[in-house]
N, C-alpha and C positions, 0 to 999 in steps of 0.2 A: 515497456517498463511500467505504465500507466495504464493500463485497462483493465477491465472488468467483463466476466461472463457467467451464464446461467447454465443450469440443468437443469432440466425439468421432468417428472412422470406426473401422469393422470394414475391415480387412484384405481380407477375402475379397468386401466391397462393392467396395474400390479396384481390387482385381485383376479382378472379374469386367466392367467396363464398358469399354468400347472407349474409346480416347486421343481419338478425335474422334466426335462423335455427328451422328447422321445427322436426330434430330428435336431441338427447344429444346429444352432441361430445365428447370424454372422452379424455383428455391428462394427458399419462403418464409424470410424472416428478422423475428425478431421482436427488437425495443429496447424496453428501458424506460428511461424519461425523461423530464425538463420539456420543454416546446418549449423549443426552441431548443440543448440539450443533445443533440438527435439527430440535428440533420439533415447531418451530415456523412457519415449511411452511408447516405444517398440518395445523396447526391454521389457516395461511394465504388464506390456499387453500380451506379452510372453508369458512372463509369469503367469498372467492369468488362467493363459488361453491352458498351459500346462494344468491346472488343479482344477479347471471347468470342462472339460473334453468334450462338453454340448453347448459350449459357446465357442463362438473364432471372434475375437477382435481384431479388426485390422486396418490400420495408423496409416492415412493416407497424410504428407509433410507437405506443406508450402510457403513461400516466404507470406508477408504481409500483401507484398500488392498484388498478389496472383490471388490469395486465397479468398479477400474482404470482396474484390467485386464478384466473384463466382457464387459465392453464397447464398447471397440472396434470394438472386433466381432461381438456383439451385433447389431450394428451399421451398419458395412462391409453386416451384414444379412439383413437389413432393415427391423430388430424386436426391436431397440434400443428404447430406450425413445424419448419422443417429444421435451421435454425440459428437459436439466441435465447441473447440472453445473459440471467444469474439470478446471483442471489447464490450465496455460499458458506462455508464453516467449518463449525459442528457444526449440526446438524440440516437443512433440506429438501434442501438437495447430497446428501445421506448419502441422502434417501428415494430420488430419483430415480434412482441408483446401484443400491440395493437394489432397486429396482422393475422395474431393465432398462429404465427408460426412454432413456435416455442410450447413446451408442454410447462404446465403450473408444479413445482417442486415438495408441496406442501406436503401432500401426504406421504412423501417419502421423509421430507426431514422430522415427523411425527415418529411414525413407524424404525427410522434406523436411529434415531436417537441423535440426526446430525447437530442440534441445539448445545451437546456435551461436546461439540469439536469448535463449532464455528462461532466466533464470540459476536454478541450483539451487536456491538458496530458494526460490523462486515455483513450482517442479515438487512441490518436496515436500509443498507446501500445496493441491496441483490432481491429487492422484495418492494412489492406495492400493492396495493387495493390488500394488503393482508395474506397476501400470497409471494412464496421465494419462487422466485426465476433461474436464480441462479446460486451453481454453487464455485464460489471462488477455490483459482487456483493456485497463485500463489500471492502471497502476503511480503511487503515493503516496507520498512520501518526507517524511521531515522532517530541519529545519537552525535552526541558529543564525540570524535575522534579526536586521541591524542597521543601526543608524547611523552611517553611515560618517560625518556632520558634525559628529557629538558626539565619536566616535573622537578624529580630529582635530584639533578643539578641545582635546581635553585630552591629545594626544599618543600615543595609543593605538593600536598595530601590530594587527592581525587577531592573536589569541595560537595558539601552533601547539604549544605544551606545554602543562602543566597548572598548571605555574609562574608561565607567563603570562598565564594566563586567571585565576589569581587574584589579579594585580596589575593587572591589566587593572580586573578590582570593584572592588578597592581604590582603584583613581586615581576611580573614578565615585562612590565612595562620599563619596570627599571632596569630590570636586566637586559634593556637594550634592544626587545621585542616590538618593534614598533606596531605590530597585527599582533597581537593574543591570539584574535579567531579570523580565520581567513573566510570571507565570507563569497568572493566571484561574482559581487552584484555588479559587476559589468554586464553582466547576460541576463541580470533581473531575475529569471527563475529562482535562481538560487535560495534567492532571501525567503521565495515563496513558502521555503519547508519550515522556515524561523516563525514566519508569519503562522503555518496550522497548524505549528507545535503550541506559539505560544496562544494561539485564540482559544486552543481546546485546553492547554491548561488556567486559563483565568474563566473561559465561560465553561466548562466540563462537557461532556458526551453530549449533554441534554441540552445545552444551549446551542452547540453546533447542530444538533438536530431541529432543535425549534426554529433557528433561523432554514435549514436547508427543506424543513418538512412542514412547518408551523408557520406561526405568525411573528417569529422573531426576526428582529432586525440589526444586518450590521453596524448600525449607529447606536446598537443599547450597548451597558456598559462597560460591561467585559470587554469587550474587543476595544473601543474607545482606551482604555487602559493597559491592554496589550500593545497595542500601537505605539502608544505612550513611551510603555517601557524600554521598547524595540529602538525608537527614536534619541533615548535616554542613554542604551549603550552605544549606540555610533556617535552621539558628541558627548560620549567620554572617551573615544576614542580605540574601542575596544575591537573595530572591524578594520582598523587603522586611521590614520590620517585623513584618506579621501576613501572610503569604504567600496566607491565605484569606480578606482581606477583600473582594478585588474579583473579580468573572466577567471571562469570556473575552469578552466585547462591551465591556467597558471597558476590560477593556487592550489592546486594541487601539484601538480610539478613542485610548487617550495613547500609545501605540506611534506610529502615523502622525502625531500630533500633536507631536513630538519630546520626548513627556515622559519614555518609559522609552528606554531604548538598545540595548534587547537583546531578543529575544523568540524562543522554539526551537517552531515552528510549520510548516507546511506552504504547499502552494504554493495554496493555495484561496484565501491569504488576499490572492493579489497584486490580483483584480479590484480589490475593496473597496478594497484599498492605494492605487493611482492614482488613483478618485475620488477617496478621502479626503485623499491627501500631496499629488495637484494636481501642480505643477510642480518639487517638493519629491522625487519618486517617485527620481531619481537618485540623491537622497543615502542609499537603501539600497540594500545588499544580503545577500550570507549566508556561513557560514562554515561547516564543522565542527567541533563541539564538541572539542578538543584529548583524548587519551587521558587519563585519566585518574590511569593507575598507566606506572610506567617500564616500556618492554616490552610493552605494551595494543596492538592496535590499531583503527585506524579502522574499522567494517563499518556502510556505507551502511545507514540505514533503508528499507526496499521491503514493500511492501503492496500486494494487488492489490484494486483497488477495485472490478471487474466483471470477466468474462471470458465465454466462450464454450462454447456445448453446441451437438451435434449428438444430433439425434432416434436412437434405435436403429431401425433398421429405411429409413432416409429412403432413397428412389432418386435424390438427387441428392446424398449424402455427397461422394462426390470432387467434385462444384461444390463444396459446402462448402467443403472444405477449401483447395481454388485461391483461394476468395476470402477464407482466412484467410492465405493465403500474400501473397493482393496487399496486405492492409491490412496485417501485420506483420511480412511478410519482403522487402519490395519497397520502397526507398528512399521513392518517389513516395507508398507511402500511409501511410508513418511522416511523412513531413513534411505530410502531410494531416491526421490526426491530431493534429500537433503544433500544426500553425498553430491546430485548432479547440481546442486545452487540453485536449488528450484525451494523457496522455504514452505510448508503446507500450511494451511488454514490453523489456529490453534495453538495449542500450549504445546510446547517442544520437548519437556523436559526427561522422558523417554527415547523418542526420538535421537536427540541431542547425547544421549550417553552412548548410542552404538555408532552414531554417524563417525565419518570419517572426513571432519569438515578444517577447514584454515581456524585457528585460534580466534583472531580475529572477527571470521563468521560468529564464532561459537559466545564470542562477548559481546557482539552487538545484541543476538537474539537474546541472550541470558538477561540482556540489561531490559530489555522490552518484556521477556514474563517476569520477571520479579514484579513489577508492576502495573502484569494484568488485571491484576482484581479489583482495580480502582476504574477500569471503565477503558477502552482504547475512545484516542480520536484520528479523525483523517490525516495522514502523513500527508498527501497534498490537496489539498482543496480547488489545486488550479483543474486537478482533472475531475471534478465530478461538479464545476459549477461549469458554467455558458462561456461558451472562447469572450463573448463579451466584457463579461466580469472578471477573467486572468489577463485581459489589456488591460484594464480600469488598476487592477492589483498591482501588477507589476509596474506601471509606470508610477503609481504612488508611494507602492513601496522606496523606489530608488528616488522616488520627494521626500518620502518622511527622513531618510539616512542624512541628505543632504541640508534638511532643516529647513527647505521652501515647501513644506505644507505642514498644517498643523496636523494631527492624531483627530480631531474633530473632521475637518476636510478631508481627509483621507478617509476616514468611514461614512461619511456624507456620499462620497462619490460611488464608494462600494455601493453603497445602496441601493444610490441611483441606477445606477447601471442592471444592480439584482432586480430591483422594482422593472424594471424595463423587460428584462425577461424573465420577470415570473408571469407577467400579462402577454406576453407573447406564447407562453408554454412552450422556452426551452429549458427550462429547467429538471433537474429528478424529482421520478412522481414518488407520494410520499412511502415512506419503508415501512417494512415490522409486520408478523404472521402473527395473525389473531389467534389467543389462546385458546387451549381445549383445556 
């Protein structure tokens, strides 16, 4: 659900092969996946292989733990796939890179124009020394989920300030709502999504980057205030009573159930959703959480949850890359994609009118581009910093709800923990493809 991957061509691979080839070229492509999770790039690699008749691509499937230790050596041997996608953040991305396994993507994201698909958040987390690695493959967003029947019932507009959304608790609260928003910080992750929504919208793109790339730190102000806030709405009661008495499998159970009204979650969770609400499924949908401070704005959550590498050295690099262009830069195979709940890289909003997607889906993503052009930040920050620093988060996070650490100590500790492995280098090397 969380990972990242690269693709890459050398330059001097694209320029030296001829526009039409005289023999097939065959590119292995490797997936990792559950059944049924991959076979959409059968389909895709069909399509291709039908309108390319001097390329074969061919989709070799594996789960996760067969696939991650095969690779490597596979790779180190220079008998690896041409194209596979693999995780990313601090550590095996980083080896593969160091290793020269991997081909550098730049000249290709120049040349096909992938800068007009892939928004700069997502470049900066698939790119280092000025060079992209990788091209993500599918994007993760989170939103406000709600009940639009309860709304209703008690009068309550979608809130689009921060005025209203606290009036908004207030009418639920009387109305005998003891959770407004169900939050599952029993399991801690949870809160972690509240935590990278609300750090990127008080510190914006460029702060979360200064701290993950730069010389900034989680103890500057933004976040000290996000914190803040975060600590503000759970003793006002708004995650309920004891905010960590229940997990994230029960509240959602009373979520679909109409017991909570509100819930700021992801789109994974609509499958489960429609079995569970049944015929009930309409009367939710999602919103964005309203700014916070006067002046704040809105900046879409985006994560990339797998992406794509190209082998350094592959003689079928430029297939490669055409058939990252059919599946992400080519109408037909973003709504391919889309249909199988795989969301692509980018702004939907073509896509999204031929797709044949859950309502649902179709409001989460809408709620995330209306508010693309204000800059995305990281949907979770727990995958792309040090397992270090998501123990340090998570166990403060469910201190600050409880009101035994302050918003000060809880970003003190972050830091500490950050400072710790940023002198160790595990953390990600810094992002961003130097202009032409």
């Amino acid at each position: 659900m969380k990972n990242f991957l690269a693709a890459g061509v050398a330059f001097a691979v694209l320029a030296g092969l001829p526009g039409t080839l005289s023999a097939q070229t065959e590119v292995v492509v490797w997936v990792a996946g559950e059944p049924g999770q991959t076979t959409i790039y059968d389909e895709l690699a069909e399509a291709f292989n039908a309108k390319n008749p001097d390329a074969k691509i061919t989709v070799v499937k594996n789960s996760s733990d067969l696939f991650n230790p095969a690779l490597i050596p596979a790779l180190s041997a220079g008998e690896g796939p041409d194209l596979f996608t693999f995780g990313t953040g601090p550590g095996q991305p980083a080896a593969l890179i160091a290793g020269g396994l991997v081909a550098d993507l730049t000249d290709a994201y120049f040349e096909h124009g992938w800068g007009d698909t892939i928004p700069e958040g997502i470049v900066v987390q698939t790119s280092s020394d000025g060079k992209l690695w990788a091209f993500g493959n599918e994007v993760e967003t989170t939103g406000m989920f709600y009940n639009k029947a309860i709304f209703a019932e008690n009068g309550i507009e979608v809130p689009t300030t921060w005025a209203e959304m606290e009036a908004a608790v207030a009418k639920l609260q009387e109305a005998g709502f003891d959770t407004p928003i169900g939050l599952g910080a029993a399991d801690k992750w949870p809160i972690s999504h509240w935590q990278s929504m609300m750090f990127g919208r008080y510190a914006g793109p460029e702060g979360i980057e200064d701290v993950l790339f730069g010389d900034g730190e989680w103890t500057d102000a933004p976040f000290v205030a996000a914190s803040a806030k975060l600590q503000e709405m759970g003793k006002a009661g708004w995650f309920g009573s004891t905010p960590v008495a229940i997990g994230y499998g029960e509240l959602m159970d009373r979520f679909w159930a109409g017991e909570i009204p509100m819930t700021f979650t992801g789109p994974w969770v609509i499958g489960g959703g429609i079995e569970a609400a049944g015929d009930r499924i309409g009367d939710y949908s999602v919103f964005a959480v309203p700014p916070f401070e006067d002046g704040q704005k809105i900046h879409p959550t985006n994560s990339i949850g797998s992406g794509w590498y190209i082998r350094q050295g592959s003689e079928g690099a430029d297939i490669a890359v055409q058939f990252l262009n059919s599946m992400f830069l080519e109408t037909d195979g973003r709504v391919a994609l889309l249909n199988a709940g795989t969301i692509p890289v980018g702004a939907l909003d073509d896509a999204l009118a031929e797709a044949e997607m859950s309502p649902l889906a179709v409001d989460i993503w809408k709620t995330s581009d209306d508010h693309a052009a204000n800059g995305t930040v990281p949907a979770f920050l727990d995958t792309i910093t040090p397992g270090s620093l998501t123990t340090v988060s998570y166990d403060g996070l469910q201190a600050l709800l409880l009101d035994v650490m302050t918003p000060e100590e809880f970003t003190s500790e972050m830091q500490s923990a950050w400072s710790s492995a940023k002198e160790a280098g595990e953390i990600m090397l810094p992002g961003g493809i130097a202009e032409r």
